[in-house]
N, C-alpha and C positions, 0 to 999 in steps of 0.2 A: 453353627449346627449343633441341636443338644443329642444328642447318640441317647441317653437318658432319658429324655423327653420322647421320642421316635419308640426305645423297646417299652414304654409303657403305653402307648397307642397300639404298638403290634399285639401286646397282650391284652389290654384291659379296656380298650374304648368297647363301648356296648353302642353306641348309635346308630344309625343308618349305614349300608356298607358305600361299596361304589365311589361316586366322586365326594361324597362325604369325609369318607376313610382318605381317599387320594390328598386332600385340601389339608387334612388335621395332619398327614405327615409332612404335607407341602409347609405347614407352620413351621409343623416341629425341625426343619432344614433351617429353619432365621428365628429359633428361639434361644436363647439362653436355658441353663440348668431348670431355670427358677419358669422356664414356660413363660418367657416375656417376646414378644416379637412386632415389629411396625410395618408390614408389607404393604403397599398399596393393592386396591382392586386389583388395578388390571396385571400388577406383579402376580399376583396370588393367579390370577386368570392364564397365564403366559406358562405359568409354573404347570398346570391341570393340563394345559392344553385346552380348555373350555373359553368360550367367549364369556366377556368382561359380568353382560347380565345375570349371566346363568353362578360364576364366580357369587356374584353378589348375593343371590336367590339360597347359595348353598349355606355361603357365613353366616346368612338372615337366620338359618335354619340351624345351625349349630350352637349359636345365641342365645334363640331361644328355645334351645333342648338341655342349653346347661354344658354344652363344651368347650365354649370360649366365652370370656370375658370382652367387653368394651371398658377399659379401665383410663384412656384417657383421648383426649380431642376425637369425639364421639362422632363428630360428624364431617371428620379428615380433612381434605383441603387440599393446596400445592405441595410441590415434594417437598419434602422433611417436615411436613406438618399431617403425617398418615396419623392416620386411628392406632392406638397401644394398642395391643391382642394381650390377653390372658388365658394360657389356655387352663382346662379345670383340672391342677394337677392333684387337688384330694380325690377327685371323681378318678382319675387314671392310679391313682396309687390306691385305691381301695378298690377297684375293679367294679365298681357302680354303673350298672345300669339300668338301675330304676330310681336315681335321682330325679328330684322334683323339678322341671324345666323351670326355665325363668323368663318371662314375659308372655306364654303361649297361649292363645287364646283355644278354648276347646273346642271341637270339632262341630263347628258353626257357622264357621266362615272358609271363603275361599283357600284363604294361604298357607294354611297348617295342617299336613295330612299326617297325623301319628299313626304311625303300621303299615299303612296302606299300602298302596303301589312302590313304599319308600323313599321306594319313594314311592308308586301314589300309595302311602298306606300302601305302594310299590312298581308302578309302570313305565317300562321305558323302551321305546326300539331306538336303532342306534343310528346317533345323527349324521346326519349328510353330510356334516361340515368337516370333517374329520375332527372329532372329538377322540381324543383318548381315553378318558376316563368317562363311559356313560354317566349321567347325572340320574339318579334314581330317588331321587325323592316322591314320588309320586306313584307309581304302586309298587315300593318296596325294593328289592332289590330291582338293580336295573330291569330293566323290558329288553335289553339286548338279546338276540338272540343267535345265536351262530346259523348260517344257513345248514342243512344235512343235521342239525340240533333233532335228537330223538323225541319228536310229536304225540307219543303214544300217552301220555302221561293227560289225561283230557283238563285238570287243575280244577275241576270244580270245588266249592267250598267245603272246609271239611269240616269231617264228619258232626265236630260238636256245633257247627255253625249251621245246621243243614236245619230245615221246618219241618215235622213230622209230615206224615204223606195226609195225615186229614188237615195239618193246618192250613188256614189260607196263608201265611206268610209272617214277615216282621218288615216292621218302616226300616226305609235307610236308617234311621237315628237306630234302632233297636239292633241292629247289625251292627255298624260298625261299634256298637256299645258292647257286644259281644264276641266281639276279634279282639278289641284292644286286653278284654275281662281273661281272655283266651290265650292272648299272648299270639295273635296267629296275623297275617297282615290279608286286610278283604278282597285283595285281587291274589291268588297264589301265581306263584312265580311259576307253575308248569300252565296256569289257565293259553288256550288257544289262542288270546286276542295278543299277546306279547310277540307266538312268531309270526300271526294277522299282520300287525305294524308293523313290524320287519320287510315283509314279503311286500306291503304295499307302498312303501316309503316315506312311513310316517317318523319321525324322528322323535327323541327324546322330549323334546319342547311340546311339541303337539298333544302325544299323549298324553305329557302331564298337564297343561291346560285343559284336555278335555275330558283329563278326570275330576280337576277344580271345578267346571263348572255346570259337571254332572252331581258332585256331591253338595256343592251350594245348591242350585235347586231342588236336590232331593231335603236338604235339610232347609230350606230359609220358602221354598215358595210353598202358601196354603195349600193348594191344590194339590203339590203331589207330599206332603210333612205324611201326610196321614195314611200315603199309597203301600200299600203291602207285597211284595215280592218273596218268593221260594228261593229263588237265585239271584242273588244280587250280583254277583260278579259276572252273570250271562247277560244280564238285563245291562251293566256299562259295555258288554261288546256291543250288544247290538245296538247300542249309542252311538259309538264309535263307525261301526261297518255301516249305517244308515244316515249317518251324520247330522243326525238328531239339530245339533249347533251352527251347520253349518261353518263350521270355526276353519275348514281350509278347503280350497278347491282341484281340482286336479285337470291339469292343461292337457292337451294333444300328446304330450311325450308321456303322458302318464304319470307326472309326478305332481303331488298335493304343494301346496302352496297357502299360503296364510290366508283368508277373508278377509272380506272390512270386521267380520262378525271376529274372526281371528284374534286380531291384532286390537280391536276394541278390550277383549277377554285377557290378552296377556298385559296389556297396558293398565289395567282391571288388578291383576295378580303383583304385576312387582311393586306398583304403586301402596297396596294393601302389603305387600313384606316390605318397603321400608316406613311404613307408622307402625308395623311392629316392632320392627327392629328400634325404631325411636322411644318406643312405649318400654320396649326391657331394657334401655338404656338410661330411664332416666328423665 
């Protein structure tokens, strides 16, 4: 364990917070001084409390945001033949976080949401599975939400992100162009669809899949590239609360459950994070 390594993440990592944070100190528990560590997935996953996939979805993402290194047997194997970790110790010893990511593709495609929910660009309610560390990649900080959590806060997008009252709107691309310009993540962490997902039993995995495959189609399908919207962060609840994707269903007990549409879309997602992770590797 680097003590070293640990007080420069508690101070200076700028990343995504959540099970991001939790993982890069979960490193820095099997780093040396120098920020070298060999964990396997599912060690790293067992460490989080998080399952093995979601583990893998997080390192993909810290990769390529530029806070760990793949510096040797890139694509790991049996034990004692894991992936080297490097974590980015000029980025923590200079308190950088607006370092330039490495391998990331822009906000184009499914697997890379910068700002958003966090994770999405920041969204997450909290998983069924008992998770300890919500996973918040996907609208930004977790979507967790405490039950009795003060609701009063309505979250809509702020102020500099808002469309005057005569315009007709901005495309998705022009929005999230203007969060990230903004420094602001495009689902706020008080918006109403975070304690929504809470209350209905949508878990961390759900949301963030069905903010990936609301912002692929706002950005990759012709039909809606050109759609214009005032609220973009009202217009993904009502995605979500209408279930636009049908991406899960909800049985007799009242609890949502994955689709075929589901599991097609997450199979979709990790498959698209590791040819990134492959692609910042080398």
């Amino acid at each position: 364990m680097s003590i070293r390594v640990s007080d420069l993440i508690w101070r200076n990592y700028g990343g995504p917070g959540g099970s991001e944070m939790v993982i890069m100190l979960a490193m820095a528990d099997w780093c040396d001084d120098q920020g070298r560590c060999y964990p396997s997935m599912a060690t790293i996953a067992r460490k989080a409390r998080i399952q093995e996939r979601q583990a893998k979805r997080i390192v993909h993402s810290l990769i390529n945001g530029g806070w760990v290194r793949v510096t040797g047997n890139a694509n790991g194997g049996a034990p004692g033949s894991t992936r080297h970790y490097q974590l980015a110790l000029d980025r923590l010893q200079t308190g950088d976080i607006d370092g330039t990511p490495t391998g990331v593709a822009d906000d184009t495609g499914v697997t890379r949401d910068t700002g958003v929910m966090g994770g999405i660009e920041g969204c997450h309610g909290r998983s069924k599975r008992g998770v300890a560390g919500d996973t918040q990649y996907v609208i930004e900080p977790s979507l967790h939400v405490k039950r009795g959590a003060n609701r009063a806060s309505p979250g809509s997008p702020p102020s500099v992100l808002k469309s005057k009252p005569k315009d007709r709107g901005q495309t998705f691309a022009e929005y999230l162009k203007r969060c990230r310009e903004a420094g602001v993540k495009p689902i706020p962490e008080a918006h109403p669809i975070r304690c929504y997902a809470a209350d209905v039993g949508l878990d961390d995995e759900m949301l963030e899949i069905a903010w990936l495959t609301f912002k692929d189609r706002h950005l990759t399908d012709p039909g809606r590239r050109s759609k214009q919207q005032k609220d973009w962060p009202a217009t993904f609840a009502n995605s979500v609360k209408a279930r636009w994707y049908a991406l899960w269903v909800v049985g007799q007990d009242g609890k949502p459950t994955w689709s075929s549409n589901g599991l097609q879309a997450r199979a979709a997602v990790e498959a698209q994070a590791s040819r990134d992770a492959e692609m910042a590797n080398g």
